[in-house]
N, C-alpha and C positions, 0 to 999 in steps of 0.2 A: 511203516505206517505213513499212509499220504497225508497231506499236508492241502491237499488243492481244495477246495470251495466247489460244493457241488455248481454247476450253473445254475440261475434261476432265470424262472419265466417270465415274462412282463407282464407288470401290472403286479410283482411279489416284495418288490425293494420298498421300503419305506418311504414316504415322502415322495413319490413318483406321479407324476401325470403324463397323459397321453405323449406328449410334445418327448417327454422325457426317453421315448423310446427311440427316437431319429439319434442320431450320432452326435455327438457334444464337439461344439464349437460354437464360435462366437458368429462365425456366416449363419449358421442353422438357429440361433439364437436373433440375428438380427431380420433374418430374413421369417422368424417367426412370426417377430413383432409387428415386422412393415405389412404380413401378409394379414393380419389379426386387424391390424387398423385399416388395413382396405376390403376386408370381409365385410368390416362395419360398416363402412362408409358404403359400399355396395348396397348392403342390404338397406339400408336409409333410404334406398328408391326407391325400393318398396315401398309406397303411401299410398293410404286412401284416407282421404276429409272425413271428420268424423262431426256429424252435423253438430252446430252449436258447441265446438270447441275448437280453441288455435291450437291444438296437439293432434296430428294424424296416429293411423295406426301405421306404424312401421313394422319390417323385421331388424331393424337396430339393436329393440333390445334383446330380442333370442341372441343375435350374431356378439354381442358384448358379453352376453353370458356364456356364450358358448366359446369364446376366446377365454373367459375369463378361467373358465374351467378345464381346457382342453391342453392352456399354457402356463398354469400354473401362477400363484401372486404375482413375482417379480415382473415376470415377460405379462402377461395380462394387464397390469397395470399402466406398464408401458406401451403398450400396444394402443391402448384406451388413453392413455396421456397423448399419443403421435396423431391419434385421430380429433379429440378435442385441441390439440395446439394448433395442429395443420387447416381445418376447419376455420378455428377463430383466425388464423391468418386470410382467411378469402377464401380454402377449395372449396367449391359449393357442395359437398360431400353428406351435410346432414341431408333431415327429412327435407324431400321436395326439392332437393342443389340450395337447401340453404347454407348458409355461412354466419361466421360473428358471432358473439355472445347478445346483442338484440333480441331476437328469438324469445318468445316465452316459455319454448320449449326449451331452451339453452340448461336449465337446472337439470332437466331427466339426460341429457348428456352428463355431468358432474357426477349422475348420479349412477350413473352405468361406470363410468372411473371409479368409484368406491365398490362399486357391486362385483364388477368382476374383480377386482382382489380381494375382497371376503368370500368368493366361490371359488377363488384359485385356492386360497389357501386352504379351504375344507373341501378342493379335490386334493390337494396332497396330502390330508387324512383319512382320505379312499372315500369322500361323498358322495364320488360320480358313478361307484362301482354295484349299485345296486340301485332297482326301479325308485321301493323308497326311499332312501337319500339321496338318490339324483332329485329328488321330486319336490323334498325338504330344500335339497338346497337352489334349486331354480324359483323358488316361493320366497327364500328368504333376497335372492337376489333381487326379486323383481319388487320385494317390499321398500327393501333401500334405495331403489331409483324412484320409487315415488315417496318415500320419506322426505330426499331432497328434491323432485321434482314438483309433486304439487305446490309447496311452499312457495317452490322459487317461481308457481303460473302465478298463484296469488300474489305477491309482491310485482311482479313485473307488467301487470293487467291491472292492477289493484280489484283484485275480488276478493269476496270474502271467504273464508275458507272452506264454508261449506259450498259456495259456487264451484269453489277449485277443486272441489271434489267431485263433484257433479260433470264439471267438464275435465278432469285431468285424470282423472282415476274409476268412476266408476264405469263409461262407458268402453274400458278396456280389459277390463277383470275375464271374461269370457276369452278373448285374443290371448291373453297370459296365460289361462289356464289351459289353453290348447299349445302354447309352445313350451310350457313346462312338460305336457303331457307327450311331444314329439324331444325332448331333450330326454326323459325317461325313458324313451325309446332309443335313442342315437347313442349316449354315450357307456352305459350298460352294455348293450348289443358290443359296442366299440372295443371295449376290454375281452368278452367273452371270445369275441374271433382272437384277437390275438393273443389271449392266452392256449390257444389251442395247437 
């Protein structure tokens, strides 16, 4: 009677995200993270002025969430820690080559640090593996960058809160819901090829 463990497929182990499928080591681990927080900071170029508000629309926050999820809590985290640290050091790497925690936009970074580790960790209870819990969990990401971000437009602008909704949150609900709807698409799709 054998003894061996049949093989399994990826994306069948428990607790697994995408990242989890490249080879284990600490280069593939570091060079996750490095690569995660310059996806970010890329996609932060992405900007266009969003009239009557100091917050652009970037692709920062898909690219946080999609680090978030793609690397799982630990490395996501960190990924989004290297990008906020290196930032507030001077790479002008946020929206527009900004830099520093100045910014009124500085909170929806903090708050992309908190989002992708609650979406890493509910990809390693399989969130990402289907349209709707990808879809659930790209909504709930994108709620907790503006949970701390609007807040933190309103204090640093001194508006009121319902201004800072007005200018930090409602003119970007549309933009969200079409990178939640390309994340439904991307990481779903992402699993099925390679489980094939």
């Amino acid at each position: 009677m054998s003894t061996a463990a049949a093989p399994t497929r990826p994306g069948t182990r428990p607790g697994e995200v995408l990242a989890d499928l490249l080879p284990a080591s600490r280069v593939r681990d570091t060079a996750l993270v490095l690569g995660g927080a310059a996806l970010t900071g890329l996609a932060a170029q992405i900007s266009l002025p969003v009239p009557g508000s100091p917050v652009p629309v970037t692709g920062q926050t898909f690219a946080a969430l999609l680090v978030g999820t793609a690397l799982g809590t630990r490395r996501g985290f960190l990924s989004l820690a290297v990008y906020a640290l290196v930032g507030m050091a001077g790479v002008p790497w946020f929206a527009g080559g900004g830099s520093g925690t100045a910014a009124p936009s500085f909170g929806y970074i903090l708050g992309m640090l908190l989002a992708a580790t609650v979406v890493g960790a509910l990809a390693r209870r399989g969130a990402d593996r289907s349209v709707l819990r990808t879809a659930g969990t790209m909504l709930l990401g994108e709620a907790i960058i503006y949970a701390i971000g609007v807040p933190y437009l309103a204090l640093a602008t001194g508006m009121s809160a319902s201004a800072a909704i007005a200018a930090g949150l409602t003119p970007f609900l549309i933009g969200d819901a079409l990178k939640a709807a390309l994340a439904m698409g991307v990481l779903p799709t992402a699993w099925k090829f390679l489980n094939r």
